[in-house]
N, C-alpha and C positions, 0 to 999 in steps of 0.2 A: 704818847698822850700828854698833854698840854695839863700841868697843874691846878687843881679847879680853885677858884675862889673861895675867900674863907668870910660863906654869907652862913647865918643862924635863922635859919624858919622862924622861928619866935620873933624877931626883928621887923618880919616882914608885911606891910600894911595893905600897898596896893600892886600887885602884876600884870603885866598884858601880854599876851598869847598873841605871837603873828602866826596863825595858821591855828588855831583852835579847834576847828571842828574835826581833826583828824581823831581817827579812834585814840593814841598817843596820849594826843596832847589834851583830850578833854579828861583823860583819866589824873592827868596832873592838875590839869583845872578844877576839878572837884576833890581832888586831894585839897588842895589852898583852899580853896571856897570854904571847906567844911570847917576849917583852921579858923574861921571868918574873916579873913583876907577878903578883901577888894580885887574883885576879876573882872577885868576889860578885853575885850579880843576883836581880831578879822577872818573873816574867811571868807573867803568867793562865793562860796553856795550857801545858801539856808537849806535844812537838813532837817529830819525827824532827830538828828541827835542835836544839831544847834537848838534846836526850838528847845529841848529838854533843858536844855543848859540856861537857856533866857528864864524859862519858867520858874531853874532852881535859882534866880537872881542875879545870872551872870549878864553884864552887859556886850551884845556883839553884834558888831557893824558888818554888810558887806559889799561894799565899794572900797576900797582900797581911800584910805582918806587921813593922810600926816596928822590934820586938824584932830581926829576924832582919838589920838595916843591921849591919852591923862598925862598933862602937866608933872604932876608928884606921882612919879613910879619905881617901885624900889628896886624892880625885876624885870628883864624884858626876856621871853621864851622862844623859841622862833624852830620851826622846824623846817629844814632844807628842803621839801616838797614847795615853799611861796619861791620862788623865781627872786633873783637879784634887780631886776626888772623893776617889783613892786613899788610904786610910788613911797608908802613906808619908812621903806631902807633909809632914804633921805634925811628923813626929820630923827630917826632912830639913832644914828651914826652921828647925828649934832646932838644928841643927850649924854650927860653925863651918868650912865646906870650899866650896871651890868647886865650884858647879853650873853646869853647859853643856851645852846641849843636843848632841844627835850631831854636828850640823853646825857646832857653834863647835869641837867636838875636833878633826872633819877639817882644817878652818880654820887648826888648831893645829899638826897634823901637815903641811899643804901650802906653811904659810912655813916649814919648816926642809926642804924636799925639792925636786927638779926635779918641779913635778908636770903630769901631763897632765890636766886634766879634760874630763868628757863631758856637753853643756848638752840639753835638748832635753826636749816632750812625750812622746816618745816618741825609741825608739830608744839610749836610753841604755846600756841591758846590753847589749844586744848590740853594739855599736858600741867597748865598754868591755871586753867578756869578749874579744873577738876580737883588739884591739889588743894586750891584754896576752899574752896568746899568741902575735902579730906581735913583741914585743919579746923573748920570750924565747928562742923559735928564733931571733931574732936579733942572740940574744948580748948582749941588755940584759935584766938581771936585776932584771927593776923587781917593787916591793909593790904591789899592788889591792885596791883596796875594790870589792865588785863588788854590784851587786843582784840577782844572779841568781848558783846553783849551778850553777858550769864545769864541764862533763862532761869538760872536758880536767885540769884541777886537784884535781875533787871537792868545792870547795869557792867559799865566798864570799869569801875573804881568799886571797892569794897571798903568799907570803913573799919577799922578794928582798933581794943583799945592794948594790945599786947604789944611788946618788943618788936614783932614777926612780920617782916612785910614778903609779899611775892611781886615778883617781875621779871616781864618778859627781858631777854637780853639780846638786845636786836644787833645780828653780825651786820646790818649796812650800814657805812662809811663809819666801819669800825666801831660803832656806838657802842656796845658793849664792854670795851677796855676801861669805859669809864665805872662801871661798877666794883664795888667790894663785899662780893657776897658771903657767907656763912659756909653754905652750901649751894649745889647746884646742879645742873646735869646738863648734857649736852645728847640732842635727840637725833640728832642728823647732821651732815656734811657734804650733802651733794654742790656741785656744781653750783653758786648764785652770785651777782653780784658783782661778775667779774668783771665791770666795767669800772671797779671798786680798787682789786683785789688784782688785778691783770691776767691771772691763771689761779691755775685751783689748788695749786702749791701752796700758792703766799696767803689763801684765804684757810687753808689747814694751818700752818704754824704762823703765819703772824696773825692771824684772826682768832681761830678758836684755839689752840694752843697755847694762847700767848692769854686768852680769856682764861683757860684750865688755871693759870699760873696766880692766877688772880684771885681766886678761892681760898679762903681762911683753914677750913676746916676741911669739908670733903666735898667730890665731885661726884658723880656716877654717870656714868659715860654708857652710850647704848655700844653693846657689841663690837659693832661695825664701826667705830669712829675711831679716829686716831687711835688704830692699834698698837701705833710703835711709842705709845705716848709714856712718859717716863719722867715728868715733871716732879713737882716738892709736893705739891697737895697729894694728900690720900687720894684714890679712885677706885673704884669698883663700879661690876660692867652689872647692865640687865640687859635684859632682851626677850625672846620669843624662843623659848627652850634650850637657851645659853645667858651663861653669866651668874655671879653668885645670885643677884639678885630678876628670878627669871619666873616666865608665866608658863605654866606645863598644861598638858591634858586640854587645850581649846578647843570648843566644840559650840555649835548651835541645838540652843534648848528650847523647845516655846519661843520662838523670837526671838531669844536673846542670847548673845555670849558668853559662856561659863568658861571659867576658868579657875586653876590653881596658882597661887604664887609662892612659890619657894625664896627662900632667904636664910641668910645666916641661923638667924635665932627662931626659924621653924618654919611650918607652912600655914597659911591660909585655903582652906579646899571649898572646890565647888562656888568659888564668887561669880555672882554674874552681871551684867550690865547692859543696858539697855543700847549703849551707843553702838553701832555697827563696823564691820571691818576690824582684821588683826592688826589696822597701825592704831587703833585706838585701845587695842589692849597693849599694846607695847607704850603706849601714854599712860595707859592707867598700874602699869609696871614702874613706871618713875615715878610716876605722883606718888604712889604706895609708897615707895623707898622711902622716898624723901618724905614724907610727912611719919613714917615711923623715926626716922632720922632726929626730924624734931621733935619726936614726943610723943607722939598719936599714939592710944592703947591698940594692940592688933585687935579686937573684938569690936572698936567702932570702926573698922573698916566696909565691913560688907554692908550694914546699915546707912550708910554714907554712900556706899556705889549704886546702889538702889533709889533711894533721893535724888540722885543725881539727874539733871535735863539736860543738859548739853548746853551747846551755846550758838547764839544766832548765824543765822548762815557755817555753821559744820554742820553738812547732814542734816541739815535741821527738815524734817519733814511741813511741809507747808501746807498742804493738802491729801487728804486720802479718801478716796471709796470702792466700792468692792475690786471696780475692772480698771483704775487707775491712781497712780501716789505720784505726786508733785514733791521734789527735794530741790534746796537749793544748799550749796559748798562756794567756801570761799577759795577755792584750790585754785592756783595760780602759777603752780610748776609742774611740769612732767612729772614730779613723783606722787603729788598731790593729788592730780588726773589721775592718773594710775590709783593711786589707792580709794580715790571716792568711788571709780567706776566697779573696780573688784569689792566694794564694799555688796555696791546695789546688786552684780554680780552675784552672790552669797546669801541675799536676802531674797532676792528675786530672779532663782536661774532658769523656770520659765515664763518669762515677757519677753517684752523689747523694750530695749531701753535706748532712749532720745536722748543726746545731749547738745549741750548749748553752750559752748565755749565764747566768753569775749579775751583773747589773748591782754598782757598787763604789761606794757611796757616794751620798746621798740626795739631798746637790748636786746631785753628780756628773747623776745622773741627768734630775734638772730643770731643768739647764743643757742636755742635748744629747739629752734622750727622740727628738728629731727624728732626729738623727745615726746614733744607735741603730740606730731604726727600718730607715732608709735601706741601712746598711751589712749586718742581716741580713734582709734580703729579699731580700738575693742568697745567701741559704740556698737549697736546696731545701727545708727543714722546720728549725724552729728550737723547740727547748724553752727557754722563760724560767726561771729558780729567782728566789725572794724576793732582793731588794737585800741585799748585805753592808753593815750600817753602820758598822763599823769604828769609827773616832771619835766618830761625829754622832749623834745624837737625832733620831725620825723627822721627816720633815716633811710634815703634812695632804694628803694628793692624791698624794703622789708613791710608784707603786709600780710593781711589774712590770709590771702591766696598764695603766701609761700607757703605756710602749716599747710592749705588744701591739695597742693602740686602732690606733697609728699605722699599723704595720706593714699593706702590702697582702698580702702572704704568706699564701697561704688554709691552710697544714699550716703552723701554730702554735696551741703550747699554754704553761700554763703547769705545771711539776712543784712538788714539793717536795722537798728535800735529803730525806728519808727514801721517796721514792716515786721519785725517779729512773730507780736500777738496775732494779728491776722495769717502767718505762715502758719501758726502751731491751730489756729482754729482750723484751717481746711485740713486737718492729718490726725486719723486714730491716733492715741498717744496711748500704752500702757503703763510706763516707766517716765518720766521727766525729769532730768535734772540739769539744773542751770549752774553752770560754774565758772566762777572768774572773781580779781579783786579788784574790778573797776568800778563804775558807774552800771553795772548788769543790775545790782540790786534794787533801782529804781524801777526794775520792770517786773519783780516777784510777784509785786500784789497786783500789778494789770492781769497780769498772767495765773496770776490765783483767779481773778476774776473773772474771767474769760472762762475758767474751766469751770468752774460753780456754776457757770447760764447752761452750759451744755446738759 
């Protein structure tokens, strides 16, 4: 990694955002904003979240337009999601200003903070929205960058006025070697990225291994992750009935999830939590650590897990009435599928349950179409939508209908984002859930709608 510039936030007057409206980079946008810095940006789409952003006084364009860069800008952000393509690039590369990508800013903001970062294929938001929630009911008033909208906050950005900041620590194109966190943990290591990483070798030791090494103080590593790992940072494992710091006795009570958490210096018994599925108590196993880590009394723990809502699109239930519940997940890998479905699984093991996959990414897909496969075939019926390709340019053979070839599931088809709502109105639904991190989420609230007339 590339030695970051030696810029001081306090200096800084006016920034512009190429690519703004990404969950990332609005949560840095309203970091500055708040600073009262001057925020300029582009993004392709107007958004429920850009509009938010306009409202809290940001300015942002979306035509791609050199003219509309501010003259006097001390910062320029830019996340590798805008194409080299974009007109932009042009007028940007003739200014005299520093350019960093999102990940070199966090980078920037996490050597001047106690920061906690959150490592992992998964598991990230949630692990990261719940912590920062454990910190502040307990009395640590830390800032977040968060990847997901806290139902508790409302937002992707936390404001706080302590030392403490949280952040996500995103393994693609290595972004996260640019932090220096305090503490941190790492929640997972499946297979991602490898269009990054080439194999899953060099994404274990030069990616998250090489992230461990980067930790000041301590780590805590789930179980299953770089077991052979032997670095200079402290580390200690949790998990699901392993590891010093581990969740015992899980069980569903009344709806919800109870558990124990054991630790070094004692147990907490009988917590419970509203959010569903054991990879969500294996998140709320880290967040606990770590926020005892920083400080947190064990007695406003359970008080805190309780308060807890979750965050938009995890599970987030969108609709419910007696003889049907509407969820939508922003699950985006095989493991993620897998655990959102065994969530609903657990809550609801007699219905059926519908899901609605938009695959993310054209890689993505040709890397794990197998994985795919496997995970929703523990559908009882499953709709494919076309691949979001976000970044990527198609790649020859790779589409919906490879995941559907796989799949032994005899109730699968594939829809189209305009044919949807109309497939799920003609079909009893008792179970529904939508999952992907594409452009799917544009069709919740049709699809909320749709189910309210019935």
């Amino acid at each position: 990694m590339s030695e970051l510039p030696d810029i001081s936030v306090d200096q800084l007057k006016t920034l512009y955002f190429l690519g703004i409206g990404g969950i990332g980079m609005s949560a840095l946008a309203r970091y500055f904003h708040s600073r009262g810095i001057d925020i300029h940006g582009y993004d392709r789409t107007e958004t429920v979240l850009t509009k938010k952003l306009v409202a809290e006084g940001m300015k942002i364009h979306y035509t791609a337009d050199p003219k509309a860069i501010p003259e006097h800008v001390d910062l320029i952000v830019y996340t590798p999601a805008v194409p080299a393509s974009n007109t932009e690039w042009e007028r940007i590369h003739e200014m005299d200003v520093p350019v960093l990508k999102r990940a070199q800013v966090l980078g920037l903001i996490s050597r001047n903070s106690r920061t906690i970062a959150i490592a992992g294929t998964h598991g990230k938001t949630s692990t990261s929205t719940l912590l920062s929630h454990l910190l502040k009911m307990g009395g640590i008033d830390c800032t977040a960058f968060l990847g997901g909208i806290s139902l508790n906050f409302q937002s992707n950005y936390v404001g706080g006025d302590s030392d403490w900041v949280v952040a996500e620590a995103d393994e693609y194109d290595r972004s996260f070697l640019h932090l220096r966190p305090e503490l941190a943990a790492i929640m997972s290591t499946d297979p991602d990225h490898l269009d990054i990483y080439g194999n899953h070798g060099d994404m274990l030791t030069g990616g998250f291994g090489a992230f461990a090494e980067l930790v000041e103080r301590k780590i805590f590593l789930n179980h299953m992750v770089l077991t052979d790992y032997s670095g200079q940072t402290e580390a200690s494992r949790f998990g699901l009935e392993k590891g010093e710091y581990r969740a015992e006795n899980i069980h569903v009570e009344s709806g919800a999830f109870v558990f124990d958490f054991v630790y070094p210096q004692g147990r907490l018994e009988a917590l419970r939590t509203p959010m569903p599925g054991r990879h969500n108590i294996e998140n709320a196993t880290a967040a606990i650590s770590l926020a005892l880590e920083a400080g947190v009394k064990p007695e406003s723990i359970q008080p805190a897990l309780l308060k807890f809502r979750g965050i938009k699109r995890r599970f987030e239930r969108i609709f419910e009435r007696e003889n049907l519940v509407y969820i939508d997940d922003y699950a985006h890998h095989p493991t993620e599928l897998e655990a959102a479905i065994s969530a609903c699984r657990e809550l609801f093991p007699d219905r059926v349950i519908t899901g609605v996959f938009q695959p993310h990414l054209y890689s993505r897909t040709k890397d794990f179409a197998d994985g795919f496969a496997a995970a929703l075939d523990k559908l009882d019926e499953a709709i494919l939508l076309d691949i979001y390709p976000a970044r990527e340019e198609p790649i020859e053979g790779v589409n919906a209908e490879m995941i559907l070839e796989k799949m032994t599931l005899k109730n699968k088809e594939i829809q189209s984002r305009q044919s949807l709502v109309s497939a799920l109105k003609n079909r009893k639904t008792e179970v529904l859930i939508t999952l992907g991190a594409g452009d799917i989420d544009t069709l919740v609230e049709p699809i909320a709608q749709m189910l309210r007339k019935e």
